[in-house]
N, C-alpha and C positions, 0 to 999 in steps of 0.2 A: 779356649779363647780368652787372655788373659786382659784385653784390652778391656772388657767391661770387669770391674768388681763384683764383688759380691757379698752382702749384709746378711745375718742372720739366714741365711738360705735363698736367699731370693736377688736373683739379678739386679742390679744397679745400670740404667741406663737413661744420661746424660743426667747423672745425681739424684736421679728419683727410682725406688722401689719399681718393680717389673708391674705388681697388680694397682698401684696405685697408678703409675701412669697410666696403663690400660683403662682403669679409673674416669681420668681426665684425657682420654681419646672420645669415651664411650659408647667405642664398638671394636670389637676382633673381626677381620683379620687386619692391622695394620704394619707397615713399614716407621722403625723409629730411626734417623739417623742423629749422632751424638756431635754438637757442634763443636763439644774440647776436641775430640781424637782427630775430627778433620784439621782441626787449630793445628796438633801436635804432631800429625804426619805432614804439613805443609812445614811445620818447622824442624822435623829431621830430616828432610830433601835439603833445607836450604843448610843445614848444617855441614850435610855428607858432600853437597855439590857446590861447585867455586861460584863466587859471590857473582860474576858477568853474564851470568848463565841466567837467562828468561826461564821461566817453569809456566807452559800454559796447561790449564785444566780441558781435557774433552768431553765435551760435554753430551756426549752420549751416551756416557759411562752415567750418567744419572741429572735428568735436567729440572730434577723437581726446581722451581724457580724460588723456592727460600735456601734452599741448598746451592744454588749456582748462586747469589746474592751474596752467602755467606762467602763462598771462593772468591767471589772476586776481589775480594778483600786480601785475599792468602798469597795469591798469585799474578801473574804479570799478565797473562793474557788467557783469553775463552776461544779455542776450536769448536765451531760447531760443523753441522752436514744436512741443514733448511736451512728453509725460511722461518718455518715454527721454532727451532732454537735458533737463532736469529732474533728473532724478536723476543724470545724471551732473554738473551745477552743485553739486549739494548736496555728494555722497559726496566732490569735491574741496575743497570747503570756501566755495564761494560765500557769500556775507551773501546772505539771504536776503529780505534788507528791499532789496538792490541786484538782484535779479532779476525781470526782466517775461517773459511769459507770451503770444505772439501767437501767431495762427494760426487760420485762419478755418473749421475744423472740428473746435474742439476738443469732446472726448466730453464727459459728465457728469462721467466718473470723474476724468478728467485737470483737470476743474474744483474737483469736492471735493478732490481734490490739490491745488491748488492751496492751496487757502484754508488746509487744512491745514499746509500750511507755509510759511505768510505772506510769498507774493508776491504782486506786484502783475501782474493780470489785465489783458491790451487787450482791451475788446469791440468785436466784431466785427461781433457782430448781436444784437440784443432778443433773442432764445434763449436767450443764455448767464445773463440776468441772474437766471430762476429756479431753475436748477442753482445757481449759485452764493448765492442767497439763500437757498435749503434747507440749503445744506452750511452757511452762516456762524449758522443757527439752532441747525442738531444740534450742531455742534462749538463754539458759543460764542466765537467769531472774528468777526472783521471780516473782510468780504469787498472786496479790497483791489480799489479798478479805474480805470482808464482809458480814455478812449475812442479806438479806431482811426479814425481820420478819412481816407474816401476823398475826397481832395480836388478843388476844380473845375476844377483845372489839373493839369498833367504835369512831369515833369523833362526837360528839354529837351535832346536828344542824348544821351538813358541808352540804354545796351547792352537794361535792361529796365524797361519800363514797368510800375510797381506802385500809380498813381492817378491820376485824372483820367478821367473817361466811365467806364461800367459796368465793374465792377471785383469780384472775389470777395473781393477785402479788405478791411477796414472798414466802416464805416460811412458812405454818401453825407453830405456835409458839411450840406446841407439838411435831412437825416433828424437830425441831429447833435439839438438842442433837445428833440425829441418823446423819445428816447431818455434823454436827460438828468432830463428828469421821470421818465421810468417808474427810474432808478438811485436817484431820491431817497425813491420810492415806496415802492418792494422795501428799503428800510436799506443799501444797499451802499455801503461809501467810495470816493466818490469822489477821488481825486487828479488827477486832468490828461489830458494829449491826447497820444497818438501820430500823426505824421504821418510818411510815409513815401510819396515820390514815386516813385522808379525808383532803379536801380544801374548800376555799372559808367560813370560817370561821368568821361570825361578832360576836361572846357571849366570850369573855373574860375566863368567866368561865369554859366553854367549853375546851377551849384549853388547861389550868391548868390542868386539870383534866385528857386530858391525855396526856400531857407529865408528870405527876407524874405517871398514869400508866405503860407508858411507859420506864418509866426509872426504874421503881419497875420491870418489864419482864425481862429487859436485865442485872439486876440484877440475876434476880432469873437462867436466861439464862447463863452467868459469869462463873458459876460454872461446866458448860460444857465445857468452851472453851478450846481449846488446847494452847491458849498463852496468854499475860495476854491483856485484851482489851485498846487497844490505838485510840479508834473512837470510837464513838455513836452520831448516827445521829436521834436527837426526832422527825426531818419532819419539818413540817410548818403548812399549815393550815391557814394561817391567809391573810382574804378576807378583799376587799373593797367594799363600800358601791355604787348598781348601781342604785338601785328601790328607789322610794318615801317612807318617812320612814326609812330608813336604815342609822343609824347614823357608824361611822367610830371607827373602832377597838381601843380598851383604852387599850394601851400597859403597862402603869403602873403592874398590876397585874400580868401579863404575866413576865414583869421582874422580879420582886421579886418572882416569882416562880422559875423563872431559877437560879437567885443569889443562892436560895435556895437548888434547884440540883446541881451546883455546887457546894457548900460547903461541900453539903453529897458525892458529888462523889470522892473529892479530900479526903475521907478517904476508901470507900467502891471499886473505880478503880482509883487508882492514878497516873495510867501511860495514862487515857483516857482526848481526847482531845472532846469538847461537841459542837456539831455544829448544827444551825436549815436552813432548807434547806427553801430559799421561793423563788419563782418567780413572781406572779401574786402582788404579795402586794409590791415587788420593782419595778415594772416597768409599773402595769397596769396604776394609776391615772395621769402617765407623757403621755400618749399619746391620740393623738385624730386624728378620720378619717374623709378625707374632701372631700364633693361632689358637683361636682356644675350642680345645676339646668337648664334644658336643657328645660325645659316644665312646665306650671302652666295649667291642667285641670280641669272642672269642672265636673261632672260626679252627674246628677239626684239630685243638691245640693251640692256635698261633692268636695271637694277641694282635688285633687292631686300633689303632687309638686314631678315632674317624674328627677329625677338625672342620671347624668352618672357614678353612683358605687351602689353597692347594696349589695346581698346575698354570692355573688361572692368573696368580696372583703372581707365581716366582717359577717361569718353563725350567729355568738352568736348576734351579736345584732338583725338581723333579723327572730329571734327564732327557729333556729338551725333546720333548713327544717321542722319546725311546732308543735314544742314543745305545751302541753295541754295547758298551761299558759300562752299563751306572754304577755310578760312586754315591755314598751320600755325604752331602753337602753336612761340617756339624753343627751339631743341633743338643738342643739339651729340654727341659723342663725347667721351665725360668722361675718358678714359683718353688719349685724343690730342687735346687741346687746341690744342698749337700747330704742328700739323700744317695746311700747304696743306688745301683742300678740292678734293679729285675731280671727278667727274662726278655731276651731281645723281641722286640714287637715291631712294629710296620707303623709306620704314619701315614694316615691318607686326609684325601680330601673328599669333598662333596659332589663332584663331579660325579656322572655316571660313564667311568673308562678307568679302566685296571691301569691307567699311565700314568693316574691322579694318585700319585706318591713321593711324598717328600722326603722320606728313611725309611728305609728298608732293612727289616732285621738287626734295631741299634739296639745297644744295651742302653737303655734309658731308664730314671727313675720310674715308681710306678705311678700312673696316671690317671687319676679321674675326670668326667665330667668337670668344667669349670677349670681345668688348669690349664699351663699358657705353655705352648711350646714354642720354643726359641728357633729360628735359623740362623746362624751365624756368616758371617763374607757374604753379607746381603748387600750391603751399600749399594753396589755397582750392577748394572744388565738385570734388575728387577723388575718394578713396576711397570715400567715403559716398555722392558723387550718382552712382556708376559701378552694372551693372547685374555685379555681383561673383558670378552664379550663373549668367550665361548661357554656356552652352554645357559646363558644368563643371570647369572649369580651378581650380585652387586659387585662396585668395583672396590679396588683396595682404598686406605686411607693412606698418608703420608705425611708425618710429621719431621720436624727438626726440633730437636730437644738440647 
């Protein structure tokens, strides 16, 4: 992981030593994220991608609120999927006319929220459009909206598929039309289309392929709408690399696709503004999770090195309560960096369940009590997607450094 340094043997993260920050945390198990490398991956997106092009952050990919504060700084607009981010966009200062609103259960109340403070709504399904045309009457507002479009195709080699064949998200592209009248019916503003195929995306190609799709749909979609489209959102999709193997997203190609949709759009919807939505690829390779070693066991041969954070703290690296494949997430010994590696050992947690495993069988330096193990491609799906109550263990820490 070359994005952090490393000094005299010991991790450099956000320009401080691994044990001194730990230090100035003072407690293990915490999440550090590095506010340069967010700095500096929001400024190779705007390098690789054409200058017209909106960049919003999703902010489920990690909503620590010094972290979402820091972004908004970086980027043009915040995706959230509540009310709880929702308010946390606002109380940091989000533009409010820059924040959309998905998610495909959203309540009444979190809709009259919405309208109230004038963001732009994805619908997801015909349900949502009478909540929100109740709320845009009583409070004398425009009820701002878009449509999720579950598309007829897929994202091809995505980590997770989010459209194409029956789907909880969106609205089926077919259904798209019928939907579009009943928005013109009810008074609501219409602005644009969200599309959004799958994540976790490392094939370049891949991606191209369907945001060209996807921008040919809401094309073909255009011609329904009731006003002229001033937003279209082609998603994201674009993953970093965690497994052996896995080399790192070539954004080249990916730009000169978009340059490309834009040129065609500025004649085919000239009043639409092009935005790609990412989270996990702004924020995951700036963070890392840190545990320190409370126990070194031996067990029939095999080496255990027993930590105080675990499953609890980070489910994805630990393989998400026992996924068919575990991979380990990497990881290192932050305090003994350029130390040989040993004998491959197990990393565990504190947990009482054989699930509570963060590496399994790594060649790692060797490790005693007191020392700090690192997880690396922490930023993103951490703290917030971990199950932080189970078993009772205190909760994680989270810093921005």
């Amino acid at each position: 992981m070359d994005q952090f340094p490393v000094t005299d043997g010991e991790l450099q993260v956000g320009g401080l030593p691994l044990t001194r920050l730990a230090t100035r945390v003072g407690r293990t198990p915490f999440y550090a994220y590095d506010r340069e490398l967010l700095t500096q991956r929001a400024a190779t997106l705007r390098r690789a991608l054409p200058p017209a092009l909106k960049l919003h952050y999703a902010m489920k990919a990690n909503p620590m609120p010094a972290l979402v504060c820091h972004m908004t700084k970086l980027v043009d607009g915040i995706d959230v999927a509540s009310a709880g981010e929702l308010k946390i966009a606002l109380d940091v200062g989000a533009d409010p006319r820059e924040i959309s609103f998905a998610g495909p259960g959203k309540q009444d109340g979190e809709l009259w929220q919405a309208v109230a403070a004038g963001i732009l709504v994805n619908l997801e399904s015909a349900r949502e459009i009478g909540p929100l045309a109740a709320a845009s009457q009583a409070l004398g507002l425009p009820a701002r909206v878009a449509v999720r479009v579950n598309p007829d195709f897929e994202l091809k080699s995505s980590g997770m598929k989010m459209g194409g064949g029956p789907k909880q998200f969106g609205v089926d592209a077919e259904e798209v039309p019928a939907l579009l009248r009943a928005v013109a019916a009810a008074g609501l503003c219409f602005e644009g289309f969200h599309l959004f195929a799958g994540s976790q995306n490392l094939k370049a190609e891949a991606i191209v392929e369907a945001q060209q799709k996807s921008y040919q749909l809401a094309l073909r979609l255009a011609e329904h709408a009731p006003a002229a489209v001033r937003f279209l959102n082609l998603g994201g999709g674009f993953g970093i690399p965690y497994f052996p193997g896995e080399q790192r997203l070539d954004l080249a190609p990916i730009g000169d696709n978009l340059a490309d949709i834009l040129a065609r759009a500025a004649h085919a919807l000239p009043a639409a503004e092009l935005v790609i939505e990412l989270g996990r690829y702004l924020v995951g390779e700036a963070g890392v999770y840190v545990a320190r070693v409370i126990d070194r066991k031996v067990s029939r041969g095999h080496t255990y090195l027993v930590t105080d954070g675990g499953l609890h703290h980070h489910l994805s690296a630990s393989g998400n309560f026992g996924q068919v494949i575990r991979k380990n997430y990497p990881a290192a010994i932050g305090n003994r960096m350029g130390a040989e590696p040993g004998e491959p050992c197990s990393v565990v947690g504190p947990l009482c369940t054989p699930l509570d495993l963060l590496a399994d069988r790594m060649a790692l330096a060797d490790a005693m009590p007191g020392d700090l193990v690192v997880v690396f491609q922490s930023g993103a799906y951490g703290a917030s997607a971990s199950p932080q109550a189970f078993l009772g263990h205190p909760a994680v820490t989270e810093i921005l450094v």
